[in-house]
N, C-alpha and C positions, 0 to 999 in steps of 0.2 A: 504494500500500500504506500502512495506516493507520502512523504511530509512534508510538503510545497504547498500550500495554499496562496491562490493572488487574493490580495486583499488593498482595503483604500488606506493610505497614508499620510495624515498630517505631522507632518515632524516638529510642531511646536515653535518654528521659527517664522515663518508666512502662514498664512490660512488656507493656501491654496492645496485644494486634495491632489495626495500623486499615485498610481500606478505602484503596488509596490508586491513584492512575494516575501510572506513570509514561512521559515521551515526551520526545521527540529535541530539543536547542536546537542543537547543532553537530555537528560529527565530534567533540568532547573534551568534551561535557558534556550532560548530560539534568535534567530537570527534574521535579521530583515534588511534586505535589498530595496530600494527606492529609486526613483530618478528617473528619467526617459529612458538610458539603457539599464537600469538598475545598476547603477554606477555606486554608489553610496550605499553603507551597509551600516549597522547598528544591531550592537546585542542586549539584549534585557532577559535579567531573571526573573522566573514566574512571581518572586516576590514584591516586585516593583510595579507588579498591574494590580489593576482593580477593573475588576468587571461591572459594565451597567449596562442598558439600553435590555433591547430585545422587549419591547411594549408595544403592542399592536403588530402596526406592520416596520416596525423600525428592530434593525439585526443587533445581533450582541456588538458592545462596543468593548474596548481596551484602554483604557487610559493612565499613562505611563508618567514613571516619575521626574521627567525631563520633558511635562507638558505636552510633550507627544501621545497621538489618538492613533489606533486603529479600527476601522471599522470591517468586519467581516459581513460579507455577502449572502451568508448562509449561518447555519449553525455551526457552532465549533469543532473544529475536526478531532476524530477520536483520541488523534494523537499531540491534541495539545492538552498539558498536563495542568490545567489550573486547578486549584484545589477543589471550589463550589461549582467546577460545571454541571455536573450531571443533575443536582442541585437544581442549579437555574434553569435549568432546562428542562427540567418538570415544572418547577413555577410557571415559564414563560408559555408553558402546553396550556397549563390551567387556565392563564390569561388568555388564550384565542379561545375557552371553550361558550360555547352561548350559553349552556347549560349552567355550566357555573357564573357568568356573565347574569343570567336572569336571578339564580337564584342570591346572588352576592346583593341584587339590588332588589330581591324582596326581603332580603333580611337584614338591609340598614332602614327600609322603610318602615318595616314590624319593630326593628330596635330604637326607632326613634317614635315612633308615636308609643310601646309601653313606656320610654324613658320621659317622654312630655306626660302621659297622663297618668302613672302612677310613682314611674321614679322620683320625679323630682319634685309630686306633693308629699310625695314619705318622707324625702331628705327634710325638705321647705319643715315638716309637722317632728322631724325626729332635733333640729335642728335648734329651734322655735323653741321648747322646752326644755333644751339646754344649756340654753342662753343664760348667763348670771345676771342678777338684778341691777347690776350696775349700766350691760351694755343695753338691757333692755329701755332704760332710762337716754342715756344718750340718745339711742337710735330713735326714743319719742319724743324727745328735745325738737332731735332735727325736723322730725315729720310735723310739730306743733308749730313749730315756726314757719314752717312753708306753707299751713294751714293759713295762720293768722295773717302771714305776709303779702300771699301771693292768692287767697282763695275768700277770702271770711272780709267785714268791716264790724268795729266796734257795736255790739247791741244796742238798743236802743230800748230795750224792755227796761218798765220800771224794776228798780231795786229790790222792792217789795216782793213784785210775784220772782224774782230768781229766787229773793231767800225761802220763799214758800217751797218753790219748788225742789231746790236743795234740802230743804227739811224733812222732806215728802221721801226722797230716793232715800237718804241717809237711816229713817225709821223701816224703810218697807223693802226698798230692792237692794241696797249693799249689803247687807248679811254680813257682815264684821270685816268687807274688803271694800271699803267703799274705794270709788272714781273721784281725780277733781274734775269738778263740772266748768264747763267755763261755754257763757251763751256769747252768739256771735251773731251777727245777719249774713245771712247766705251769700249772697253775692255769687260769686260761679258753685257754690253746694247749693243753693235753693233751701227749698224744705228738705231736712237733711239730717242725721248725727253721723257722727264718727268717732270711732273707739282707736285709744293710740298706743301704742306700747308702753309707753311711762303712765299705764294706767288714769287714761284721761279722755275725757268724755265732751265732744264740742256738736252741744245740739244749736240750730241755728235757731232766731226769732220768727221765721216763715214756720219752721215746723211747731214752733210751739202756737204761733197765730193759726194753723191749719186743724191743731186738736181742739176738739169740742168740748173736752175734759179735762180732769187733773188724769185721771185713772189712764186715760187714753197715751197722756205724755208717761205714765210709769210703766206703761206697756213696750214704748219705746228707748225708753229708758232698762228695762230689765232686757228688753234686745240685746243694747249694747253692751248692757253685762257680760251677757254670755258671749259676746265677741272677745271682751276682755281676757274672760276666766280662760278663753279656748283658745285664745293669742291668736285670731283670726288676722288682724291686720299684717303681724309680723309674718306670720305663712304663706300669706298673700307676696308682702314683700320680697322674702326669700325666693317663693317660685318665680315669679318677675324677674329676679336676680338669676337666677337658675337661666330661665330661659334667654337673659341676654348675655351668660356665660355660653347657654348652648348657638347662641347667634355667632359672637366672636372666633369659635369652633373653627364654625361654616367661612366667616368672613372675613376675621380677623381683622373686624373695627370693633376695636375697643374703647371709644370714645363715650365720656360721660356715664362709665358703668354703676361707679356708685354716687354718683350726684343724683341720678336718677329713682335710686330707692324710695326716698319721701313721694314722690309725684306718684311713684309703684300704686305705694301701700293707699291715697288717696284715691286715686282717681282710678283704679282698673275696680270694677265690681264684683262684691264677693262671689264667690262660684254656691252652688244652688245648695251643692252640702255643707257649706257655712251657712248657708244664711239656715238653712233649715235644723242646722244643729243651736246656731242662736235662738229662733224662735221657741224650740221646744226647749231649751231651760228658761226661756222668758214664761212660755205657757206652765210652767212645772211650779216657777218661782211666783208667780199671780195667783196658781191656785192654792199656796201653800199661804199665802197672803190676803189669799180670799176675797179676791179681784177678778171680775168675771173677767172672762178672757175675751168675752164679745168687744170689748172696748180696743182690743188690737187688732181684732180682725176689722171693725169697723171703721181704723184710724188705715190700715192697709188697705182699705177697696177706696177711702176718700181720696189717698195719697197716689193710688194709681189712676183715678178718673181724673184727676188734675194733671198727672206727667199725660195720660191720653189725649186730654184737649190741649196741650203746651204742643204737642210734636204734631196734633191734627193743625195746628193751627202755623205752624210752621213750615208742613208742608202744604198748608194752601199759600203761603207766602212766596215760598218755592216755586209752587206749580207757576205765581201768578206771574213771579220774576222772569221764567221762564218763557211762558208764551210771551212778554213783552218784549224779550230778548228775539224771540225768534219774528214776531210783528219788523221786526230792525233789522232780520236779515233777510229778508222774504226772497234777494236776491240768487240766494246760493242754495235754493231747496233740498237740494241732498244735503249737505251739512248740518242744516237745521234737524233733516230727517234721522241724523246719525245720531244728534246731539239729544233729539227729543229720546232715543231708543236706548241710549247711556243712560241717562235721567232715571230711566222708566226700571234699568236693570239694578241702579244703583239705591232707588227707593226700595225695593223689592228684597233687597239684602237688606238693607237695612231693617225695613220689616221683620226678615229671617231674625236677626239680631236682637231684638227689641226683648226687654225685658217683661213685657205683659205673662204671657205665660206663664213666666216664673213666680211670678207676683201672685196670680189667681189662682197658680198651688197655693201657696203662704196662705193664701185667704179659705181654700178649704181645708189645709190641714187646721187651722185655729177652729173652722168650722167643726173638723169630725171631731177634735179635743173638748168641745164644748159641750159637743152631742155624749164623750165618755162621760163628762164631767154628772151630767144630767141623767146619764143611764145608772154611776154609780150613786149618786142620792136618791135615788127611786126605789133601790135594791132593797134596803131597810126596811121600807114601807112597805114593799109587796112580801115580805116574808113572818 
């Protein structure tokens, strides 16, 4: 069997590829001829290469400690002695197979949606209560302050009904852990609370002007207990942080990773198993307190027919801007026609999106808790 292979040669000093053969001097070294008549020769020991390429349709490469490349044509011949051919060269099989090509990429797609929806709420929840009370306070520092700075303006409720209301939570829904309360006016929260990690509770003056009662505000008040108790904000925050660690992965922008956390834990909306693990110790904590629980559910179907007519009346605004926009382009009727069909898809997501659903569980689960409430006081009676 010949040990002459022609192969492509850069020698490290021009770019330009030459004509070159290379063949066997020992078991630890080969010899390479270059040049128009292969005038020029050089020897390198198998020690001095490093092997790469051989990806798709591109051949094994060789590149040598004096800068110099060889590129072969084909596979490596039997008789060149590098350590990991035989190696690479089942790798590189594996690489052209479809089969394994398919299933390599249905198994980053399965490994990355379990790792969004249960890995990184495990870590977010394992994570979250092991946090020392010290760091849990900073990290509600920073999130209270971007609250108050960038979201909230000074209340404007009298003095009076806060300390009421303070007096109210402190007797009935703190249970020997109370929250500081501190009222605000919504401004971009609206009718609104939020629960912080440093154990603090920022209900705005909309939601307390939206409740009909005292009892209604300790319904939403004993919510946000149980956000506290269950460190919902900070899990929230964490997975947020999770998933822009798992973005940088992918993209490798890592810009504003942790300045971002506070805006996290505000503004992204709890997922439907927080909110529904807060409501049931709010329903648990009312009825231990002997507060009917109709007063939350009744404060939840008011608070969503008001977000329903804010976003119906937003998209008639929408809609109206829109036809006036296209009234101004009548020239360019496809575009308008493209522009109205965007509109039409990105309202309809949005739809998909929309928190109503979730909300109108919330309001029959308080429902069927009211209906236990009522079937166990009756028990007594009929027996």
């Amino acid at each position: 069997m010949s040990q002459t292979i022609d192969v492509i040669f850069y020698d490290g000093v021009v770019s330009k590829p030459q004509h070159a053969q290379v063949s066997a001097l020992s078991p630890l070294e080969v010899l390479i001829r270059y040049g128009e008549q292969l005038q020029h020769q050089r020897r390198y020991l198998y020690d001095d290469m490093v092997l790469i390429g051989a990806l798709g349709q591109l051949h094994p490469v060789i590149e040598l400690n004096d800068d110099a490349r060889i590129e072969f044509q084909g596979p490596l011949p039997e008789w060149f002695n590098y350590g990991t051919k035989n190696v690479q060269h089942s790798v590189w099989k594996l690489e052209r197979s479809p089969s394994l090509i398919i299933f390599s990429l249905v198994f980053v797609v399965a490994f990355g949606f379990a790792l969004i929806k249960w890995g990184i709420p495990a870590a977010s929840h394992y994570v979250a209560f092991k946090l020392p009370a010290n760091t849990l306070n900073k990290i509600g520092d920073q999130v209270e302050e971007y609250v108050l700075d960038n979201m909230t303006k000074p209340s404007h409720l009298a003095q009076g009904q806060k300390d009421q209301i303070k007096a109210q939570y402190l007797s009935t829904i703190a249970e020997g852990r109370p929250a500081k309360l501190i009222f605000r006016e919504g401004d971009h929260l609206g009718a609104n609370a939020v629960a912080l990690p440093n154990n603090t509770i920022i209900i705005t003056d909309e939601l307390i002007e939206l409740a009909h009662s005292d009892q209604e505000i300790l319904g939403v008040l004993a919510h946000e207990q149980g956000h506290l108790v269950e460190r919902h904000s900070l899990q929230q925050g964490l997975s947020s942080l999770g998933m822009s660690v798992l973005y940088i992965a992918i993209t490798g922008d890592s810009s504003d990773l942790l300045s971002s956390l506070p805006a996290a834990m505000v503004g992204a909306n709890y997922s439907r198993k927080f909110e529904k693990q807060a409501d049931l110790y709010a329903l648990n904590l009312m009825d231990r307190k002997h507060i009917e629980v109709s007063h939350f559910a009744n404060f939840l179907q008011r608070l969503n027919d008001e977000v329903t007519a804010e976003e119906k009346a937003d998209k008639e605004k929408t809609e109206d801007s829109k036809q006036k926009s296209d009234q101004d382009k009548k020239s360019d009727q496809t575009g308008s026609q493209k522009e109205q069909t965007e509109q039409h898809v990105s309202l309809d997501v949005l739809d998909a999106l929309s928190s109503h659903p979730a909300t109108e569980e919330r309001i029959q689960m308080v429902r069927d808790f009211e209906k236990q409430q009522q079937s166990r006081a009756l028990q007594p009676k009929q027996q």
